[in-house]
NUDO-933627 format. One line per 10 residues: their letters; for each residue x, y, z of N, C-alpha, C, CB. Coordinates in Angstrom, 2 decimals. Last residue first. Glycine has a CB too. Example, Ala and Ser with C-alpha at 12.3 -4.5 7.8 and 13.67 -1.06 7.14 Angstrom:
% NUDO-933627
sa	12.85 -2.25 7.08 13.67 -1.06 7.14 12.90 0.03 7.87 14.08 -0.60 5.72 | 13.19 -5.69 7.80 12.30 -4.50 7.80 13.20 -3.30 7.80 11.31 -4.47 9.05
***
This chain:
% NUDO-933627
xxxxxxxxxx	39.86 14.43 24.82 40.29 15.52 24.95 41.47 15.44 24.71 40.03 16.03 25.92 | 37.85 12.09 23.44 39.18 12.45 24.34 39.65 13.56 23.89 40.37 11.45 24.33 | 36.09 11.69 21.08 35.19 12.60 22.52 36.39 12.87 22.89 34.06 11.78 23.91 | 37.39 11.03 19.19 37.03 12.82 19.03 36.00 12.86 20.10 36.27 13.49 17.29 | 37.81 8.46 20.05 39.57 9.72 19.93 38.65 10.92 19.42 41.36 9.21 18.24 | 35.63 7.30 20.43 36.35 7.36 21.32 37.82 8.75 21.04 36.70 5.76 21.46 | 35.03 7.89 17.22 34.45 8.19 18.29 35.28 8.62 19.42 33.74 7.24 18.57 | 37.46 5.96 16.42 36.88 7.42 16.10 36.28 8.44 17.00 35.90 7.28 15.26 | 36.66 3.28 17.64 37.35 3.82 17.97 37.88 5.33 17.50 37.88 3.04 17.97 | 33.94 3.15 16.42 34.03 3.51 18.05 35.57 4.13 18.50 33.74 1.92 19.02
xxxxxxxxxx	34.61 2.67 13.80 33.89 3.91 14.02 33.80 4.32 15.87 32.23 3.62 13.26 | 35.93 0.24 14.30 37.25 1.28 13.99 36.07 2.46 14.09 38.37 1.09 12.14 | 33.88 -1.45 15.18 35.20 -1.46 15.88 36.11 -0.23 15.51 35.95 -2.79 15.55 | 32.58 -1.67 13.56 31.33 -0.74 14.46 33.05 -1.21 15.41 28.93 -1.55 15.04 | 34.09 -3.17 11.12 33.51 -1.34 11.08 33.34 -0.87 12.03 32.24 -0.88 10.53 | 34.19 -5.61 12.53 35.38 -4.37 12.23 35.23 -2.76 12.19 35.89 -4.60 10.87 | 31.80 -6.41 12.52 32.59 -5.66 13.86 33.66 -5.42 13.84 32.65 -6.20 14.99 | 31.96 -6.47 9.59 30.58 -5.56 10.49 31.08 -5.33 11.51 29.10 -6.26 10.90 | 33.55 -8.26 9.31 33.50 -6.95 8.61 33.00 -5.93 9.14 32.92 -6.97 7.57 | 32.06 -10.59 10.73 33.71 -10.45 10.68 33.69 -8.55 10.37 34.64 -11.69 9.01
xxxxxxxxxx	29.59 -11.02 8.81 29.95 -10.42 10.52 30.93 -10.01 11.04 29.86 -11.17 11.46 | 29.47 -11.30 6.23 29.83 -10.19 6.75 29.85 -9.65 8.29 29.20 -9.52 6.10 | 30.72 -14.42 6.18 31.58 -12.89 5.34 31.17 -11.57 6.15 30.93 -12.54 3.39 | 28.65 -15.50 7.63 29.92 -15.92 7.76 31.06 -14.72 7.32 30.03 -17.22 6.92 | 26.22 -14.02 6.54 27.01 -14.05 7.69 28.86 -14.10 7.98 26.43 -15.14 8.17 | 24.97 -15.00 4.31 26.10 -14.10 4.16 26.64 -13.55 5.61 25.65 -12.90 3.22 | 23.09 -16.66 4.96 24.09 -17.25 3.45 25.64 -15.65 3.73 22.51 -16.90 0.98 | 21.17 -15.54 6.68 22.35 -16.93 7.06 23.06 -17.01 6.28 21.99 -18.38 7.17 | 20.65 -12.96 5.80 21.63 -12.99 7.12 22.12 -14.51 7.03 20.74 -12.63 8.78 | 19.14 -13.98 3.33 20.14 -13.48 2.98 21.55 -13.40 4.70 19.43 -11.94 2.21
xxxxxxxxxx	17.58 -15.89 5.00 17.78 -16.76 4.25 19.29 -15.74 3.68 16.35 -17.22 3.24 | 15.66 -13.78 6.15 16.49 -15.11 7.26 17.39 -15.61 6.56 15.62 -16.52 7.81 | 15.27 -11.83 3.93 16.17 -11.63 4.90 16.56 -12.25 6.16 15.97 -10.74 5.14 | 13.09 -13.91 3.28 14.34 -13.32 2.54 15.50 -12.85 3.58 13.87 -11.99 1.61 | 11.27 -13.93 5.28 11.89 -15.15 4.72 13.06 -14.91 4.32 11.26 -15.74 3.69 | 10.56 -10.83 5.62 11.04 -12.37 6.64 12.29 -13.32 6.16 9.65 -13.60 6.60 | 9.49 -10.64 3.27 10.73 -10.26 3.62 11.57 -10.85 5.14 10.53 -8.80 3.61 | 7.38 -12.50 2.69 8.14 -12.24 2.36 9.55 -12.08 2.55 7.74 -11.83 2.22 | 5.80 -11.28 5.20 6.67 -12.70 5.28 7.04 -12.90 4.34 6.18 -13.91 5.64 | 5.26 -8.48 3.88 6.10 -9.17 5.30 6.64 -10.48 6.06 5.50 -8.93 6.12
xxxxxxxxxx	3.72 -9.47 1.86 4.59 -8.53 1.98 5.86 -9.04 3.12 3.74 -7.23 2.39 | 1.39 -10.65 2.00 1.92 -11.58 2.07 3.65 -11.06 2.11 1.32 -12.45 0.99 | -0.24 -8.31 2.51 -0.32 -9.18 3.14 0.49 -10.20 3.20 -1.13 -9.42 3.00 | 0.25 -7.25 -0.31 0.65 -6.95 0.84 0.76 -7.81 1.69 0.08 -6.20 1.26 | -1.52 -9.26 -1.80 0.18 -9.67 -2.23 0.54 -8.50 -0.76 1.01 -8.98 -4.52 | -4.03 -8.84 -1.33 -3.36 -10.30 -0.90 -1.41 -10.36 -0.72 -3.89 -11.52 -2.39 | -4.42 -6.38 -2.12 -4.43 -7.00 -0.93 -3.55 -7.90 -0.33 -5.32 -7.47 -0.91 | -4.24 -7.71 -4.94 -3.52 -6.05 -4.53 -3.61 -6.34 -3.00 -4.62 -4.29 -5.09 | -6.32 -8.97 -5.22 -4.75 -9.78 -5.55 -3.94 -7.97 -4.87 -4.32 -10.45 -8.15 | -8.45 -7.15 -5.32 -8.08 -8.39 -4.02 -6.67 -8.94 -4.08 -9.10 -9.89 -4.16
xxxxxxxxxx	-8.34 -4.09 -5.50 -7.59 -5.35 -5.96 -7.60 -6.33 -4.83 -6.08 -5.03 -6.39 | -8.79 -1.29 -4.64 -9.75 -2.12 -4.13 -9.11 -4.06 -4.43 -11.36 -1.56 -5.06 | -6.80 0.03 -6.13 -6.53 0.22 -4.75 -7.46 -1.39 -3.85 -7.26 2.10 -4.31 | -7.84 -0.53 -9.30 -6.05 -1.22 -8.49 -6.17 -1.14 -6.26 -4.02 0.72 -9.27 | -10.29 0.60 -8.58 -9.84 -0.47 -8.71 -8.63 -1.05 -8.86 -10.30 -0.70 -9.31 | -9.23 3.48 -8.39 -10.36 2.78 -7.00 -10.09 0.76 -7.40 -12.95 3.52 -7.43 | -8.10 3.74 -10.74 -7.28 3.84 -9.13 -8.27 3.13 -8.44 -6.99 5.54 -8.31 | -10.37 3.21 -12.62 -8.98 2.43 -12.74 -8.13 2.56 -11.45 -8.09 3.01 -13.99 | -11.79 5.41 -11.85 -12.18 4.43 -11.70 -10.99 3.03 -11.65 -13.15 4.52 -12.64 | -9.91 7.79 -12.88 -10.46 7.21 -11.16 -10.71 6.10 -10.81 -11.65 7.63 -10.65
xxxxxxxxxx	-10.45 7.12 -15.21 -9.23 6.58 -14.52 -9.48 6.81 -12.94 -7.82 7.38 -15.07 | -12.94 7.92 -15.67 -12.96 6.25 -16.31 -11.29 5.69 -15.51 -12.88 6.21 -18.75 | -12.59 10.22 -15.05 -13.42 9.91 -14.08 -13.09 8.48 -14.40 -14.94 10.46 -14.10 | -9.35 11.60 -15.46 -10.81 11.40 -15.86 -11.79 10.50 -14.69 -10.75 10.54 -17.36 | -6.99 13.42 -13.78 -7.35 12.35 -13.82 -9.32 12.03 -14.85 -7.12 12.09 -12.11 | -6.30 16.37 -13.09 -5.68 15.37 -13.61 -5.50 14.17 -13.75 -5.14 15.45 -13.51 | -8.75 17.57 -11.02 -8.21 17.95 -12.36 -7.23 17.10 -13.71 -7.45 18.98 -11.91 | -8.82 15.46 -8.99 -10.09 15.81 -9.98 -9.66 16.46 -11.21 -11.16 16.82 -9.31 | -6.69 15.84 -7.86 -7.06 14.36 -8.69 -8.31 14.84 -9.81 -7.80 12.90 -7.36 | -6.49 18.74 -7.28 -5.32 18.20 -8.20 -5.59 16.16 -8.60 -3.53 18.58 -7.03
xxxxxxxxxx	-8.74 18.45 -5.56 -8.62 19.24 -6.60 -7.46 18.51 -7.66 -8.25 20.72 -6.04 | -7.51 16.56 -2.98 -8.78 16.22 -4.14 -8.77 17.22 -5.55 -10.46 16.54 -3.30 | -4.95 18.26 -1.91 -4.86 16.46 -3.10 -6.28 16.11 -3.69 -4.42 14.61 -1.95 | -5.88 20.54 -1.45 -5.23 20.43 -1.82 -5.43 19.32 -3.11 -4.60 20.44 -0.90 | -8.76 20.83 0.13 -8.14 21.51 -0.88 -7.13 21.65 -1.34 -8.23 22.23 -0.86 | -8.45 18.10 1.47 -9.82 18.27 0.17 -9.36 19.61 -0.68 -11.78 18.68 1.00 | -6.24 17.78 2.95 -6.60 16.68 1.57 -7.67 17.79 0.88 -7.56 14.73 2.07 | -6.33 19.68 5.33 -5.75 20.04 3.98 -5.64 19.71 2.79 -4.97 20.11 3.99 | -7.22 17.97 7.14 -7.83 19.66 7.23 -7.61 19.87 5.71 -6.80 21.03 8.41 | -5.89 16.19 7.43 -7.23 15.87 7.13 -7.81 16.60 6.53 -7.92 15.67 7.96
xxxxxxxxxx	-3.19 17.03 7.97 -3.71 16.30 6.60 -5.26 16.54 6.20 -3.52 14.64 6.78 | -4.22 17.73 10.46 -3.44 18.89 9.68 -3.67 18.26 8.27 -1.63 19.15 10.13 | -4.57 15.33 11.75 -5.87 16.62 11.88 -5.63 17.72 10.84 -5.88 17.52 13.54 | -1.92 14.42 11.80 -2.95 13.70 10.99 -4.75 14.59 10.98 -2.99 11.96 11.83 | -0.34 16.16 13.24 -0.34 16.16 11.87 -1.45 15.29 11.14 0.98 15.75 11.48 | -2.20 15.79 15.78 -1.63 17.00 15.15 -1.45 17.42 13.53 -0.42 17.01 15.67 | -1.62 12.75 16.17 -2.99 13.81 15.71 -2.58 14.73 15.53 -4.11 14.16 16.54 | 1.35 12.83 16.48 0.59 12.10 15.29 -0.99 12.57 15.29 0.68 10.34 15.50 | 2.06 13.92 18.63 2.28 14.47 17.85 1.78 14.00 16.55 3.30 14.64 18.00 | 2.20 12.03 20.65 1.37 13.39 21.11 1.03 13.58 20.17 1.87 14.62 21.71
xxxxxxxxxx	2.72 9.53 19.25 1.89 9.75 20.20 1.21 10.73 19.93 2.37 9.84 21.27 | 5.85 10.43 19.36 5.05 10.07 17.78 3.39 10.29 18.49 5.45 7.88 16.96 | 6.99 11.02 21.50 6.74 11.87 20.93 5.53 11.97 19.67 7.83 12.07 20.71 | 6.41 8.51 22.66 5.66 9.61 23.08 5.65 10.84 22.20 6.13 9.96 24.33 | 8.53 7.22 20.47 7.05 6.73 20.78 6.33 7.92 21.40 6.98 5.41 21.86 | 10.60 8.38 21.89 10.51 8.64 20.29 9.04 8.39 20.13 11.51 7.57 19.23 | 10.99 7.76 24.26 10.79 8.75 24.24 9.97 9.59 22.92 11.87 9.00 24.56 | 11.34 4.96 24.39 9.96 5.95 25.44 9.98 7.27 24.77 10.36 6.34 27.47 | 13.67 5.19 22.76 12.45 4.62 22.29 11.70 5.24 22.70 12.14 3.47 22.50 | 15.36 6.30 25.31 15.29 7.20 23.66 14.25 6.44 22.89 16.95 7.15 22.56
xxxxxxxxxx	14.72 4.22 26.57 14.73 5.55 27.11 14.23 6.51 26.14 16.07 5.94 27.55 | 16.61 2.02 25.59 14.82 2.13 25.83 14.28 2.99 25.96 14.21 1.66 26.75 | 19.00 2.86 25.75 18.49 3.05 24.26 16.50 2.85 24.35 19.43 1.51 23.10 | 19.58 2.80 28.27 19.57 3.88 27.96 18.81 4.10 25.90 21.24 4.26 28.43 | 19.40 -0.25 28.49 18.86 0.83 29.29 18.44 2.42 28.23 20.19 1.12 30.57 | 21.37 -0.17 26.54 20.47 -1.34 26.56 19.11 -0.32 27.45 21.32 -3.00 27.56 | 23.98 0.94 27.76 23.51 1.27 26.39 21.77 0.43 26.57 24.82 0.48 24.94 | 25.18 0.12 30.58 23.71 1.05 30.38 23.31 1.33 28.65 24.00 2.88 31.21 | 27.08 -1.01 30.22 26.09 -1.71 30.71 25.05 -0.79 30.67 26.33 -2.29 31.98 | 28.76 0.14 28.39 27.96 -1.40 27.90 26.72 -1.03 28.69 28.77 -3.20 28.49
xxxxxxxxxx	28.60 3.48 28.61 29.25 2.53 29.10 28.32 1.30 28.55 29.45 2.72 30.65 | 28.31 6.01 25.93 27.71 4.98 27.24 27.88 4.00 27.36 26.61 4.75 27.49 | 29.45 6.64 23.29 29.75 7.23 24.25 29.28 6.63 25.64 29.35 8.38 23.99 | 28.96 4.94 21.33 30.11 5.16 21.03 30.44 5.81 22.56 30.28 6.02 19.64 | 26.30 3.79 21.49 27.14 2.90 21.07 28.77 3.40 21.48 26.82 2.72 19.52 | 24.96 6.42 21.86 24.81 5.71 22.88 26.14 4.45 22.29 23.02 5.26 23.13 | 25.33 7.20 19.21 25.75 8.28 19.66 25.69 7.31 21.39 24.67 9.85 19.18 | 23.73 5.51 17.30 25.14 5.74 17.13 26.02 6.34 18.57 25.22 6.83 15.87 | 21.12 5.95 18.78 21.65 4.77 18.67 23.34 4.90 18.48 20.89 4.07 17.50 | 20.86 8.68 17.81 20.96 8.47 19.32 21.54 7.20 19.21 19.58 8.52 20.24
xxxxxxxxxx	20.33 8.37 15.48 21.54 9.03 15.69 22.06 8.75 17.20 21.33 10.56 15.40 | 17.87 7.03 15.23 19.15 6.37 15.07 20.35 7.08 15.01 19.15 5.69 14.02 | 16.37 8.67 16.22 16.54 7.35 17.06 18.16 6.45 16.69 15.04 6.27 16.58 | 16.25 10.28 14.17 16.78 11.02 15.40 17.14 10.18 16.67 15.74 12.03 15.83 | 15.12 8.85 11.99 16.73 9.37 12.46 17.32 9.83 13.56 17.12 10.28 11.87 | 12.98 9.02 13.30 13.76 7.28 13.16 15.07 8.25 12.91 13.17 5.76 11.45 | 11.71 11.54 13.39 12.01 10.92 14.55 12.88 9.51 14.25 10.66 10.68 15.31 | 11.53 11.89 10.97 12.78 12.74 11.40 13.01 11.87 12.76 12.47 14.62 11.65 | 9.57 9.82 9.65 11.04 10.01 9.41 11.81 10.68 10.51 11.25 10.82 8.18 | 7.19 10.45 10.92 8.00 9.57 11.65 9.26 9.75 11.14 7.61 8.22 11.62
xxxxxxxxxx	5.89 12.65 10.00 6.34 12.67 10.94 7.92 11.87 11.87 5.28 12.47 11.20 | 5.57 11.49 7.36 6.71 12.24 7.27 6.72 12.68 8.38 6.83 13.17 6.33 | 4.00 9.40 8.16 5.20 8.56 7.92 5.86 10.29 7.80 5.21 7.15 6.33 | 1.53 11.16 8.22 2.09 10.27 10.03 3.54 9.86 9.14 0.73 8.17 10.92 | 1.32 12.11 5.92 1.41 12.78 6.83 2.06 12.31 8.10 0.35 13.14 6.94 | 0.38 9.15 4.88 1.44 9.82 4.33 2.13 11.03 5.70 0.76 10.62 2.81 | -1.31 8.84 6.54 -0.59 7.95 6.42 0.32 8.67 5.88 -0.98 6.90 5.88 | -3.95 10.17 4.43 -3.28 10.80 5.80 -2.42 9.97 6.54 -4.31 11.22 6.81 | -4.61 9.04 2.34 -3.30 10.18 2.07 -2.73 10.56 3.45 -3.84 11.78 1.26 | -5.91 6.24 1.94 -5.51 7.20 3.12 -4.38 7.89 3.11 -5.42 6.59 4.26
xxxxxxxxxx	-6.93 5.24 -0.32 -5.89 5.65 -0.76 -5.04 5.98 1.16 -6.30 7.09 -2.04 | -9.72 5.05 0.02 -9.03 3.75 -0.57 -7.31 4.31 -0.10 -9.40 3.50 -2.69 | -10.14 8.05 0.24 -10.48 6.73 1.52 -9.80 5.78 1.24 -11.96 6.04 1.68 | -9.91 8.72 -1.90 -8.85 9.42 -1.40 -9.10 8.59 0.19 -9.00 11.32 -1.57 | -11.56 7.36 -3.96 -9.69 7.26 -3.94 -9.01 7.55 -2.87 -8.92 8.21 -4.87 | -14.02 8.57 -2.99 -13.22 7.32 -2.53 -12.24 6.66 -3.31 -14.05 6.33 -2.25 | -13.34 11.23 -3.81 -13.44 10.87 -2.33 -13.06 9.46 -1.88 -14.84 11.08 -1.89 | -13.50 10.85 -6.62 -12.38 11.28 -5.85 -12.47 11.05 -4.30 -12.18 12.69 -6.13 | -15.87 9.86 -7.16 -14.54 8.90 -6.99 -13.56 9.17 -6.48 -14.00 8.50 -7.93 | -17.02 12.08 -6.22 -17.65 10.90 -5.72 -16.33 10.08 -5.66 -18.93 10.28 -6.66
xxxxxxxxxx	-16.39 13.96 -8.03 -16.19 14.16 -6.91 -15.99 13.48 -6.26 -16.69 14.58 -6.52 | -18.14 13.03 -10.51 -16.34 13.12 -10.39 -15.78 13.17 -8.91 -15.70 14.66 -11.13 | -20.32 13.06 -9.68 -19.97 11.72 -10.02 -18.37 11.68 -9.82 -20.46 11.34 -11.56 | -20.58 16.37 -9.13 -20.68 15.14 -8.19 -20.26 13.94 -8.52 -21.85 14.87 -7.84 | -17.62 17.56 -11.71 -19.29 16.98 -11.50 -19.33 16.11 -9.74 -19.72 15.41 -13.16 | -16.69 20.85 -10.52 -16.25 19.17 -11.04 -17.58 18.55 -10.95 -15.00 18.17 -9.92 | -15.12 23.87 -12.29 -16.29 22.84 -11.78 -16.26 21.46 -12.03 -17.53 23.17 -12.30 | -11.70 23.63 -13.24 -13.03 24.18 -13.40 -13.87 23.25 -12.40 -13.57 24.13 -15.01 | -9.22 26.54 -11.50 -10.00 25.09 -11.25 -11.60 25.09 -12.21 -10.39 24.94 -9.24 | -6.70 28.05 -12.24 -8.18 27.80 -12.43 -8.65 26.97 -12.51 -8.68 28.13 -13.14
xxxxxxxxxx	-3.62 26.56 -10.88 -4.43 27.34 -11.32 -5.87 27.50 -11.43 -4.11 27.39 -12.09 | -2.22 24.60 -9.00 -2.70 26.25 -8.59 -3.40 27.32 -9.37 -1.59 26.99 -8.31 | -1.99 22.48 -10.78 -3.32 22.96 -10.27 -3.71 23.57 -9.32 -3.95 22.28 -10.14 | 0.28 23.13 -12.03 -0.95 23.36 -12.99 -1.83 22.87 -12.11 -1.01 22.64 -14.49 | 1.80 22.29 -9.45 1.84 23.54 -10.42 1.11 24.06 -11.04 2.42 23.53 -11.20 | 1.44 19.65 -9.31 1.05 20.66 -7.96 1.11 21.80 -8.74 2.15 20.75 -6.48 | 2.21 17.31 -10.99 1.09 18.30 -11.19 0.22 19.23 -10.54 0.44 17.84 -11.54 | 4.35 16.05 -9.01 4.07 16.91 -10.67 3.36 17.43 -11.07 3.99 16.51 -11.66 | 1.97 14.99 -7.07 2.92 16.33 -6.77 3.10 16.62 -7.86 4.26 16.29 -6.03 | 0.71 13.06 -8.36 0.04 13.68 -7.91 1.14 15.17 -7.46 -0.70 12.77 -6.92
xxxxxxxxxx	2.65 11.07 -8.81 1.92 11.71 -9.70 1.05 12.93 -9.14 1.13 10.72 -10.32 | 3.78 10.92 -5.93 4.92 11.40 -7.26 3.68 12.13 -8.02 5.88 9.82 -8.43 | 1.46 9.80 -4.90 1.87 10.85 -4.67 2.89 12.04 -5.52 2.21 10.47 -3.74 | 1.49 7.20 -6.18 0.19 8.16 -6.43 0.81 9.88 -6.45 -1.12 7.89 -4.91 | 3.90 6.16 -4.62 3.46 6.18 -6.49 2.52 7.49 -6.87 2.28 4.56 -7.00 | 3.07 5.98 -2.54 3.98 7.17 -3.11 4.11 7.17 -4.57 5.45 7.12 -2.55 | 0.83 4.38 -3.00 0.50 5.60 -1.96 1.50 6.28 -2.58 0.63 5.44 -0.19 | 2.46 2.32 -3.22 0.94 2.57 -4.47 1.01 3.97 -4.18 -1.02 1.73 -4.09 | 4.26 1.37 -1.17 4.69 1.64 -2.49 3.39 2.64 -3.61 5.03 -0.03 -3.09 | 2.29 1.27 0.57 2.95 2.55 0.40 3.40 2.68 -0.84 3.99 2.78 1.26
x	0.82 -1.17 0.00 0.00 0.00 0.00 0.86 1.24 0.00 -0.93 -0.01 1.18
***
């Protein structure tokens, strides 16, 4: 569903330009699909994931930044901390932006579908979105990648674990010589 969602979205931003302009009148029928594209579609997901970006970096800077500077025995501790924290933040702060989407889909992202789309291709989105095989194959998304990535960590272990605590061995020791004074 994201992959579809930023798909949509690409198309849908290129044509943020030409539809700051003169909007014409849209029929109810047109309207109609647009609404439920834009239910099928939940643009407001979009809104919560560009929340979440800054916060996963900001988790994973902390992650770097606990690895290199806090003693073993509290990294473990101290990385739950920065979770509690990332979570509360997402929490407070996910109605906010998802009240802010809500507020802003109909005059923004409905106009620019209604303008650059026919009604016979609306119809073509409501039906890729509605796809039972479109369903199914999400759904089956995540064990998927399960599988794959049990099957890529066992076949390539052996090579890259060695490597891997070399790296997170010479970036600590970096670390360590630009915290020492």
């Amino acid at each position: 569903m994201i992959k579809s969602a930023i798909a949509i979205t690409l198309i849908v931003a290129a044509s943020a330009a030409s539809a700051a302009g003169a909007q014409k009148p849209i029929s109810p029928a047109k309207q109609e699909l647009v609404q439920r594209v834009l239910q099928l579609w939940q643009v407001d997901i979009l809104a919560q994931s560009m929340l979440q970006e800054p916060v996963t970096d900001a988790v994973g800077q902390a992650r770097a930044v606990i690895q290199g500077r806090v003693p073993t025995e509290r990294r473990d501790a101290t990385m739950r901390e920065v979770a509690t924290e990332a979570k509360k933040f997402l929490d407070e702060n996910g109605p906010v932006v998802r009240a802010s989407a809500q507020k802003l889909i109909p005059s923004t992202v409905a106009p620019m579908l209604a303008e650059k789309f026919t009604e016979d291709e609306l119809r073509q989105i409501i039906a890729m979105l509605e796809s039972p095989v479109k369903k199914r194959f999400e759904e089956l998304v995540p064990e998927m990648q399960k599988a794959l990535g049990e099957k890529v960590a066992a076949e390539s272990r052996p090579v890259i674990d060695p490597k891997l605590n070399d790296f997170r061995q010479r970036i600590s020791a970096r670390l360590r010589t630009a915290i020492t004074p």
